[in-house]
N, C-alpha and C positions, 0 to 999 in steps of 0.2 A: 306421722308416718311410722310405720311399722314393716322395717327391712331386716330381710333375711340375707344376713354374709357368708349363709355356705359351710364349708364345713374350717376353713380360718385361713388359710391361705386366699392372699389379694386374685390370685389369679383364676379362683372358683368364686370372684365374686362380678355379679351381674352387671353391664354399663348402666342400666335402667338405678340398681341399690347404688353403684356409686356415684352418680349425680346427685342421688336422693341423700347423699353422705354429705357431697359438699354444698347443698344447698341449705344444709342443717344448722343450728345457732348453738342446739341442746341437744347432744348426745345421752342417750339413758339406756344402760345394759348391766349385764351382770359381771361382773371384774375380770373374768378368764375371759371371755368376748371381746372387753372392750381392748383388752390385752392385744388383742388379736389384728385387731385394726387401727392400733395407736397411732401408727405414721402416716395415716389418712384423717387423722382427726385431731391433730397437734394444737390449732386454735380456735378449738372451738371449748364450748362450757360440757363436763363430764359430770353425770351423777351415775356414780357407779356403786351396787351393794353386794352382799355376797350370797352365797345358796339358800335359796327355802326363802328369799326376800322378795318376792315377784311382784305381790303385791304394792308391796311400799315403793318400786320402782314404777310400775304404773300408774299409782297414786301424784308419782313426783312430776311424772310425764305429762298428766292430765292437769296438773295445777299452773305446771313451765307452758302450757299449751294454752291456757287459761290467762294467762299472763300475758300472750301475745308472742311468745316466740315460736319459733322453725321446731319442730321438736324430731329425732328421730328416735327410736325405742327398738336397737339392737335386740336379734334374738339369732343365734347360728342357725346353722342349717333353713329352716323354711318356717317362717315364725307361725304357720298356719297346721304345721305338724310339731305335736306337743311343744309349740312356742307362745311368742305374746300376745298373737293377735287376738284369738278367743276370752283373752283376760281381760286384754285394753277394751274391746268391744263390752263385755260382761258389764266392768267397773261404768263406761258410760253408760250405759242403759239402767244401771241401779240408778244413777243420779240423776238418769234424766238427761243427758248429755248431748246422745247418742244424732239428734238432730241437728242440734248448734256446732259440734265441734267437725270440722272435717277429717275423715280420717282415710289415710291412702296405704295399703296392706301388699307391698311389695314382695313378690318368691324368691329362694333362694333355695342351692343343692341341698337338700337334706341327707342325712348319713345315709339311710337303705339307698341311693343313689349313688352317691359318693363311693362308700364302701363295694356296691354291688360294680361300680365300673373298674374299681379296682382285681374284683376275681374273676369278672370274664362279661358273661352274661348268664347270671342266676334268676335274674327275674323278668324273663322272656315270658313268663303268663301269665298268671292269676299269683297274685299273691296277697298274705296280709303280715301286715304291720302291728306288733305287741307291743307295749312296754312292760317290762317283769316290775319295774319299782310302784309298792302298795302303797304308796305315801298318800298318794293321793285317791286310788281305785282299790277298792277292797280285795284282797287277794281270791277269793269265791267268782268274782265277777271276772279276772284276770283267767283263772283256770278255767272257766267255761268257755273264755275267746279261746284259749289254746287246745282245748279237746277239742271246740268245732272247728277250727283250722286245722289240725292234723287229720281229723279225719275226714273232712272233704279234698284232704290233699292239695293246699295249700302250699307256697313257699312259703316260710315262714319268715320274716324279720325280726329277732329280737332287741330292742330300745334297752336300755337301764338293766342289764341281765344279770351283775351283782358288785358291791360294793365289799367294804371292810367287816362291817356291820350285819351284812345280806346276803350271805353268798348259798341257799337254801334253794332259793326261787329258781333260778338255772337249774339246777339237779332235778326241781320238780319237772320245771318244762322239757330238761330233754327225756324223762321219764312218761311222759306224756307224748311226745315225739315217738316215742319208741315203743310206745302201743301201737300205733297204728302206723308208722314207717319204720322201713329195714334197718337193721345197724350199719349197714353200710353205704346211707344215705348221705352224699355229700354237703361237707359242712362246711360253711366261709370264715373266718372272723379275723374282722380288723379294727384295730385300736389306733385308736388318735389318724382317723380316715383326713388322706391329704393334707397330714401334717409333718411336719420335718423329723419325728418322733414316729413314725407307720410303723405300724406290725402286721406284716397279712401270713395267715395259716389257712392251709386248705387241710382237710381232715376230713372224717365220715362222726353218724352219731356215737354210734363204739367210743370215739375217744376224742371226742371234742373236749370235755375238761382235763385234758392234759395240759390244755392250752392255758396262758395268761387271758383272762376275763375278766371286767372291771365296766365300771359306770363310761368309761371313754371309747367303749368297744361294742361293736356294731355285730351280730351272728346272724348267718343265715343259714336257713337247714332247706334243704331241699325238697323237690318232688318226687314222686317214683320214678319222674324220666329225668330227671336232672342228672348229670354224668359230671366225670373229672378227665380233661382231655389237655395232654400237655401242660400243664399248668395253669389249667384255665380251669372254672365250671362254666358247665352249661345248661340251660335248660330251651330243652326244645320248642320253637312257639307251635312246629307242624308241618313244617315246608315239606313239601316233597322232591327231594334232591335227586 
């Protein structure tokens, strides 16, 4: 199984992921995850490793699953959106797997969810979903999604929009935002989305890097209808009121 817990708080997590929790023998996640759900997971068996190790987690997965136990293969938010599911599927189908082993791909809240019901409702239309981090997608192939979502006028979702190491890629994207929408397009961003540590800033493009931004923080930029009303954003799906 491959369940998705949401953004880490127990209580954004699905009845469906948590049966699929305690029916498990072998938990497999990555250490801030498993962190996240350890009082739901007390006696069971953990293999847990740390970032950039995904691989060798779903390596472990499919070998404990191979062996005959319950396996589940934590991933936050929606392991179907930049999570494990595409990998654990990948890895069996290299091997050949993909037939014998069963496998059950459970949903769970992902950030642009999480985050977006945190600022009102930003993504009442069309929107799409980035991730700024190159590590894995060549930054060429990243900036061509983001000119053609800015200028079909998209909301935009930013994923991974910079780190200690990275913090370049934001400044590109809201430069690129800011070709084709207004400065004072409203901006959302929130960090550590539904956790006991929240940060939520509402803002325009003008001055969204005033803000704290980081690998834990979720940005949305808006549409040309998208507004800022009471402390909310909004983006209009069309109604006529």
């Amino acid at each position: 199984m491959v369940i998705g817990t949401g953004p880490g708080a127990t209580a954004d997590l699905s009845a469906r992921a948590l049966e699929a929790l305690q029916s498990a023998d072998v938990i497999v996640g990555y250490k801030t995850y498993i962190d996240l759900i350890k009082d739901l997971i007390q006696d069971r068996k953990v293999i847990s490793t740390g970032m950039t190790r995904e691989k060798e987690r779903c390596a472990a997965a499919i070998e404990q699953a191979a062996a005959g136990h319950r396996v589940a293969v934590v991933s936050s938010g929606d392991p179907g959106v930049y999570g494990m599911a595409g990998l654990i599927l990948e890895m069996l189908e290299a091997r050949d797997q993909l037939k014998t082993t069963p496998v059950k791909i459970i949903p769970g809240i992902t950030s642009a969810t999480a985050s977006a019901a945190r600022l009102g409702a930003p993504l009442m239309h069309d929107f799409a979903v980035i991730s700024l981090s190159d590590l894995l997608t060549p930054w060429e192939t990243i900036e061509k999604r983001l000119v053609a979502a800015a200028r079909a006028d998209f909301v935009i979702v930013l994923y991974n929009p910079a780190s200690k190491k990275r913090d370049w890629q934001i400044k590109k994207a809201r430069e690129i935002c800011l070709y084709y929408k207004a400065p004072t397009t409203p901006v959302g961003i929130v960090k550590n989305a539904a956790r006991e540590d929240e940060e939520i800033y509402i803002t325009d493009l003008s001055g969204m890097l005033d803000y704290p931004i980081d690998m834990l923080t979720t940005v949305i930029v808006g549409n040309r209808s998208t507004r800022r009303v009471e402390g909310f954003i909004i983006t209009p799906r069309g109604y006529v009121l």
